[in-house]
PyMOL commands that place a pseudoatom at each C-alpha (Angstrom):
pseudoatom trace, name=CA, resn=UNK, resi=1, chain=A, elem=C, hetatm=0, pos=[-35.511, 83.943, 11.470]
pseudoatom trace, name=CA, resn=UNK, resi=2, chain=A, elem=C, hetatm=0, pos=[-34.298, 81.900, 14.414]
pseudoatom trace, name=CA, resn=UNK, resi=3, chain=A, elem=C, hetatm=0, pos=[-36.459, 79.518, 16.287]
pseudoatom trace, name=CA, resn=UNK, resi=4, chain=A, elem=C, hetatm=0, pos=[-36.688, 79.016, 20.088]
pseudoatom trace, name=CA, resn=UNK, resi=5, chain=A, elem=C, hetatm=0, pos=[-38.433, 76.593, 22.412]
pseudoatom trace, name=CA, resn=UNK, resi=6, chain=A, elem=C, hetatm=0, pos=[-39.732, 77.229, 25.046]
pseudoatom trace, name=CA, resn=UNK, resi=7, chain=A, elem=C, hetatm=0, pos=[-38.233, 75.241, 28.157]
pseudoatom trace, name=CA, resn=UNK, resi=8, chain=A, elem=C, hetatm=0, pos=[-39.987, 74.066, 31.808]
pseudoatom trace, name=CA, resn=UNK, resi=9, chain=A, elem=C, hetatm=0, pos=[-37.904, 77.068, 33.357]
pseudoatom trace, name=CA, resn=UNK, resi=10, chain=A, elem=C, hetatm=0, pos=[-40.770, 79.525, 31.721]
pseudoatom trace, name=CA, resn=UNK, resi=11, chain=A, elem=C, hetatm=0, pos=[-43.012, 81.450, 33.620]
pseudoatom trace, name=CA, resn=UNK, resi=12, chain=A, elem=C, hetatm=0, pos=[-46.548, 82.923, 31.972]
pseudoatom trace, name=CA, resn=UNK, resi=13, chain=A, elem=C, hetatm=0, pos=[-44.943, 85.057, 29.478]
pseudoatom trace, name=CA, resn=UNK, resi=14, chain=A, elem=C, hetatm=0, pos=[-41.828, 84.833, 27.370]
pseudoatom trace, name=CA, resn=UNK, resi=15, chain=A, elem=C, hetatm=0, pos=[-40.716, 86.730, 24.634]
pseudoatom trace, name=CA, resn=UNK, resi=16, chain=A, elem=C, hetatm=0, pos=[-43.707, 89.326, 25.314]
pseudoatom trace, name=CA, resn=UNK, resi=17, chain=A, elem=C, hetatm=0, pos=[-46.097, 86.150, 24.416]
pseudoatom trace, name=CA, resn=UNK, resi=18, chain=A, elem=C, hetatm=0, pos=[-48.294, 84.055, 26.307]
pseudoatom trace, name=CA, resn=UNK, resi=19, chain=A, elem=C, hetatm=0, pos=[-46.279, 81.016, 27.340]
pseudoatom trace, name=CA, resn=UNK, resi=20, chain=A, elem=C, hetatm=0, pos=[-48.695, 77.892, 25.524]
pseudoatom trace, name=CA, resn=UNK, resi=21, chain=A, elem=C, hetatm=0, pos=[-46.378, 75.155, 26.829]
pseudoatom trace, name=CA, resn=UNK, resi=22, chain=A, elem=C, hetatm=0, pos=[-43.280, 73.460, 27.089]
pseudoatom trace, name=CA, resn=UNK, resi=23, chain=A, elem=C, hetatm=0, pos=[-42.082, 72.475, 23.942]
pseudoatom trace, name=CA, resn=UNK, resi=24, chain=A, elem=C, hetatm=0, pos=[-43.293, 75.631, 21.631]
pseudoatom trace, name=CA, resn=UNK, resi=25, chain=A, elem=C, hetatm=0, pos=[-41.707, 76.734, 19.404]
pseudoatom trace, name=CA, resn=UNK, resi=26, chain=A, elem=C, hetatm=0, pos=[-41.223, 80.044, 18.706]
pseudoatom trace, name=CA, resn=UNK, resi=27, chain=A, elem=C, hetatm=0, pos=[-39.921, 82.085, 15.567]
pseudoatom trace, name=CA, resn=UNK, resi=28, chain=A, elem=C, hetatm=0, pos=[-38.435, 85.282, 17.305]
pseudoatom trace, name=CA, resn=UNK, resi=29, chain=A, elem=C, hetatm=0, pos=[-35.780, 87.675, 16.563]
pseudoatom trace, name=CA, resn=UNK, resi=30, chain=A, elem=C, hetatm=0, pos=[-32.359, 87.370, 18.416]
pseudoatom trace, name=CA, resn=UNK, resi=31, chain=A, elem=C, hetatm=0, pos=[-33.325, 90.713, 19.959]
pseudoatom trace, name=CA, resn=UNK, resi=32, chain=A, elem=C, hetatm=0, pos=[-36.681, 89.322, 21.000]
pseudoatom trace, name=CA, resn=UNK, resi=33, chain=A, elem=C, hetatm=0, pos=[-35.428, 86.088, 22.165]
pseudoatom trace, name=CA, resn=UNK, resi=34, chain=A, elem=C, hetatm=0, pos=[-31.866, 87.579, 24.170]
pseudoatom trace, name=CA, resn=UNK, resi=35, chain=A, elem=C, hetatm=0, pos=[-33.433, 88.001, 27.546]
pseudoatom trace, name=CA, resn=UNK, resi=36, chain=A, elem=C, hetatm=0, pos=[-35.337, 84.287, 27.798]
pseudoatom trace, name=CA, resn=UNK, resi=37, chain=A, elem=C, hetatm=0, pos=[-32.108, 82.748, 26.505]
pseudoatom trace, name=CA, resn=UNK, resi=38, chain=A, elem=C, hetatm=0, pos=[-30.393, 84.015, 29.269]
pseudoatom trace, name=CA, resn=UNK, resi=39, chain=A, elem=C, hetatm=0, pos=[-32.470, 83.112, 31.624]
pseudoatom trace, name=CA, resn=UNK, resi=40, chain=A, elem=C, hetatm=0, pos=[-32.926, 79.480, 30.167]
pseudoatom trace, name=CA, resn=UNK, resi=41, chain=A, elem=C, hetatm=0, pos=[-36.779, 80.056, 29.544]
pseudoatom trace, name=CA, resn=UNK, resi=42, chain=A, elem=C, hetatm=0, pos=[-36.034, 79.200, 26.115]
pseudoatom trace, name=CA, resn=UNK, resi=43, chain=A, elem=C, hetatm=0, pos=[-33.263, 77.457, 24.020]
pseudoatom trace, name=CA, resn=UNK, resi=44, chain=A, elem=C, hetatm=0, pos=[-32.354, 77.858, 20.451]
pseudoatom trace, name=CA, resn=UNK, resi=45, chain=A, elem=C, hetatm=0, pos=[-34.193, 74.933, 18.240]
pseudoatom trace, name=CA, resn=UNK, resi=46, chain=A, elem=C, hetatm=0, pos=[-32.992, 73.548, 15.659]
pseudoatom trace, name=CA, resn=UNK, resi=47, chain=A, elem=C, hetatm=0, pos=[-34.093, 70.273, 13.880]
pseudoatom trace, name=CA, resn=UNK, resi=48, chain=A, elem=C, hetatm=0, pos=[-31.140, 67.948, 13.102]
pseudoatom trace, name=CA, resn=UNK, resi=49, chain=A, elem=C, hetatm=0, pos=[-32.259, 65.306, 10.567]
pseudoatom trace, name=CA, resn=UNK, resi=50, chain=A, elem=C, hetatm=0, pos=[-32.052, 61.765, 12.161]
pseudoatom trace, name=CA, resn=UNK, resi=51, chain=A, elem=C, hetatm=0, pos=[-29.374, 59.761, 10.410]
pseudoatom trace, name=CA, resn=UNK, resi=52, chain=A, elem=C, hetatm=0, pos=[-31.441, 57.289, 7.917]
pseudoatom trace, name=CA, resn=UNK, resi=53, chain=A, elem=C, hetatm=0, pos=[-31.186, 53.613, 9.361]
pseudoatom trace, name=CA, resn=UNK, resi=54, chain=A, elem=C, hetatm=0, pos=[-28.627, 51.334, 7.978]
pseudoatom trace, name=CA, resn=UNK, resi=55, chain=A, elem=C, hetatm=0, pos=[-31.303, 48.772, 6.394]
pseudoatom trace, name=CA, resn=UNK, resi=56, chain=A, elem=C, hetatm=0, pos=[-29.756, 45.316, 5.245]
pseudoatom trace, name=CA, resn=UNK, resi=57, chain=A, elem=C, hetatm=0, pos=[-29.910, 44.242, 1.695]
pseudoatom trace, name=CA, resn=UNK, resi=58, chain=A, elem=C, hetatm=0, pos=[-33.017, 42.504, 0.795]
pseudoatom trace, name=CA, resn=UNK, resi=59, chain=A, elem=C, hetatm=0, pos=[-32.593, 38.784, -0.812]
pseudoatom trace, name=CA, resn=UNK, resi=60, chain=A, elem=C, hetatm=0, pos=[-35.014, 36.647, -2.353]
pseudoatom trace, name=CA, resn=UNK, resi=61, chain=A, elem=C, hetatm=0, pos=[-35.566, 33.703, 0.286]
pseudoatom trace, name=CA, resn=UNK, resi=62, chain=A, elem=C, hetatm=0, pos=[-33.566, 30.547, -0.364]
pseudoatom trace, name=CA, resn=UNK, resi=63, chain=A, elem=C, hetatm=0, pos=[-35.355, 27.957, -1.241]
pseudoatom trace, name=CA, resn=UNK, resi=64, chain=A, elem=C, hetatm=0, pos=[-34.151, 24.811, 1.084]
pseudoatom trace, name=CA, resn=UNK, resi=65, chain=A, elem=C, hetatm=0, pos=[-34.195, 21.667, -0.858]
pseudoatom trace, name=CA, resn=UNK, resi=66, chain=A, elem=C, hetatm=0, pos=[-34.909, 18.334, 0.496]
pseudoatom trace, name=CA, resn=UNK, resi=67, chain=A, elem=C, hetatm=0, pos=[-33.344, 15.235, -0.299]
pseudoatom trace, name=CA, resn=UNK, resi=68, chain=A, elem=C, hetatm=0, pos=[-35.436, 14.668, -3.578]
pseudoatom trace, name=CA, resn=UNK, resi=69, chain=A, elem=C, hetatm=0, pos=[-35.011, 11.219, -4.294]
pseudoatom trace, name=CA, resn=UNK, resi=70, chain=A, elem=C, hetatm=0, pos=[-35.510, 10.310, -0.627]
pseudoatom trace, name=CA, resn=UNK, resi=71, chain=A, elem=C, hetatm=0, pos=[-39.661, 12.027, -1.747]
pseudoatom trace, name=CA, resn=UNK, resi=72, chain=A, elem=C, hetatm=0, pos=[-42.629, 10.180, -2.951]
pseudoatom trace, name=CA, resn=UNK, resi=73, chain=A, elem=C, hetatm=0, pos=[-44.282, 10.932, -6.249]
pseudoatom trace, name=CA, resn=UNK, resi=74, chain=A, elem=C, hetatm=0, pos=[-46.946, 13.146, -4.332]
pseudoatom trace, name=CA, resn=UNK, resi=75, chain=A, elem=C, hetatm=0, pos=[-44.598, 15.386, -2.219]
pseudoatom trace, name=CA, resn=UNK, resi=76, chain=A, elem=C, hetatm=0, pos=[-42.499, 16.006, -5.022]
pseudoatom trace, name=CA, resn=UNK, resi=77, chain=A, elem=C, hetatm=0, pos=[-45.659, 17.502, -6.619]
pseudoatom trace, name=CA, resn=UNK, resi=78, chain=A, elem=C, hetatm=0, pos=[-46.273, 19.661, -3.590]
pseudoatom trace, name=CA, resn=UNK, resi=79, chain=A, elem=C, hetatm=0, pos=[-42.610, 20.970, -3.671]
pseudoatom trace, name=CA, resn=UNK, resi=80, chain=A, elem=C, hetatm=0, pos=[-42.834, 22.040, -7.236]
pseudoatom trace, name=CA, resn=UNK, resi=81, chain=A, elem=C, hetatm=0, pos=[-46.138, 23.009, -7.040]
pseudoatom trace, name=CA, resn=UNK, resi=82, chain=A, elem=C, hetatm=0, pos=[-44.919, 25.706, -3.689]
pseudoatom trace, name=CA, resn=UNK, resi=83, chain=A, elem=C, hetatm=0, pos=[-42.312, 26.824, -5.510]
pseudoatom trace, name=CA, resn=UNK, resi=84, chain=A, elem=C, hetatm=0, pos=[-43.678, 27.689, -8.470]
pseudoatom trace, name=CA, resn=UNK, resi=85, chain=A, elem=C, hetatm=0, pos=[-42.106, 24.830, -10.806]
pseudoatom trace, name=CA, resn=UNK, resi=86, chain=A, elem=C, hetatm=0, pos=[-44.753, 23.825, -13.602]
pseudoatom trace, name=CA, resn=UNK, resi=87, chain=A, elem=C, hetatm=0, pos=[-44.826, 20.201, -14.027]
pseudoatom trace, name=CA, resn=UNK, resi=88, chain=A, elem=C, hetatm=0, pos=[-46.359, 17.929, -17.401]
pseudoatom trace, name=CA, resn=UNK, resi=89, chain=A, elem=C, hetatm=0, pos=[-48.633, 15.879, -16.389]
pseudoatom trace, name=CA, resn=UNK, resi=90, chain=A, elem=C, hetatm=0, pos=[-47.379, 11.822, -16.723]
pseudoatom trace, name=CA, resn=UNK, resi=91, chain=A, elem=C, hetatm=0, pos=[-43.903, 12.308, -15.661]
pseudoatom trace, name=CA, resn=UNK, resi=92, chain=A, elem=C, hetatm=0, pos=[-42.158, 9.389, -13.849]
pseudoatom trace, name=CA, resn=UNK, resi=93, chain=A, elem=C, hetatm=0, pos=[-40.459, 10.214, -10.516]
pseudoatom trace, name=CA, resn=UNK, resi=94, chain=A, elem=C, hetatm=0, pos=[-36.906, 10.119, -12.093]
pseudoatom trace, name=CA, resn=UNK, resi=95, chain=A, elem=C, hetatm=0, pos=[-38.476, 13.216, -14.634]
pseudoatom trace, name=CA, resn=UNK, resi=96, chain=A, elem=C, hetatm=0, pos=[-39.892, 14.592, -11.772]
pseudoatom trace, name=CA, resn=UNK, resi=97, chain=A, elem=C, hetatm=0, pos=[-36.767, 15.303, -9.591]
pseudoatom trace, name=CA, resn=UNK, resi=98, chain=A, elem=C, hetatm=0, pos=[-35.086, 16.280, -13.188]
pseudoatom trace, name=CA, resn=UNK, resi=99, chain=A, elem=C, hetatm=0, pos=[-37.363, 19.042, -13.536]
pseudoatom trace, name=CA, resn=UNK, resi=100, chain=A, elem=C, hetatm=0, pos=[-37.304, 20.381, -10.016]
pseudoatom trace, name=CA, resn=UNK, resi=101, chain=A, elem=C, hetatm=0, pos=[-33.973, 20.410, -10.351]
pseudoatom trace, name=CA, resn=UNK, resi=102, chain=A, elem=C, hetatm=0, pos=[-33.385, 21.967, -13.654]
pseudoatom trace, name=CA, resn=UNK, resi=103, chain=A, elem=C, hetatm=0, pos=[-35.814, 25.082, -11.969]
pseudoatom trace, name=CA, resn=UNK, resi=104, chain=A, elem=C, hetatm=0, pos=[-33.905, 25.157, -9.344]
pseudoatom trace, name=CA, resn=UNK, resi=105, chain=A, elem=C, hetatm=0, pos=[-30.627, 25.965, -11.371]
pseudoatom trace, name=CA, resn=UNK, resi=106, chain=A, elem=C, hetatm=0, pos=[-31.749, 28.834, -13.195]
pseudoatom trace, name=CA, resn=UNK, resi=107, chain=A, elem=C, hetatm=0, pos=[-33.181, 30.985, -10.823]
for i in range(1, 107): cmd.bond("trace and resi %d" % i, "trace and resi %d" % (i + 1))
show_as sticks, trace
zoom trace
């Protein structure tokens, strides 16, 4: 059955029914709802699905890396250690920087 709403140009009744408010809606027949219609008391409804939002492909964040040579023993730690790079205990700072950057490569 077709669906009306019921417009600000209402009066106390429409359709035979108590008006409730602006904004009702109201299953009626055509019959029922031919009078109001023409005089603008109510308007055919009819929900139009709102296009879906274009959403923009999600990435992995890059991961910006410093100069690593330019580091000291201790921030090159605290690079690998934020992004998630294990490193062995006793490496020298040439191992160090070979590690980070082997990780890097294969992700």
């Amino acid at each position: 059955m077709p669906r009306y709403a019921i417009t600000e140009k209402a009066g106390r009744f429409v359709a035979g029914q108590t008006n409730i408010g602006v904004g009702t809606v109201l299953t009626l027949t055509e019959k029922q709802a031919e009078h109001d219609v023409r005089l603008g008391s109510l308007r055919p409804f009819a929900i139009e699905p709102e296009p879906e939002p274009e959403l923009a492909p999600v990435s992995e964040p890059e991961i910006v890396v410093p100069e690593l040579s330019g580091m000291t023993v201790r921030d090159l730690s605290d690079f690998a250690e934020r992004n998630g790079i294990n490193l062995p205990s006793g490496l020298r700072k040439a191992e160090i920087i070979d590690t980070i950057e082997r990780a890097l490569q294969t992700e």
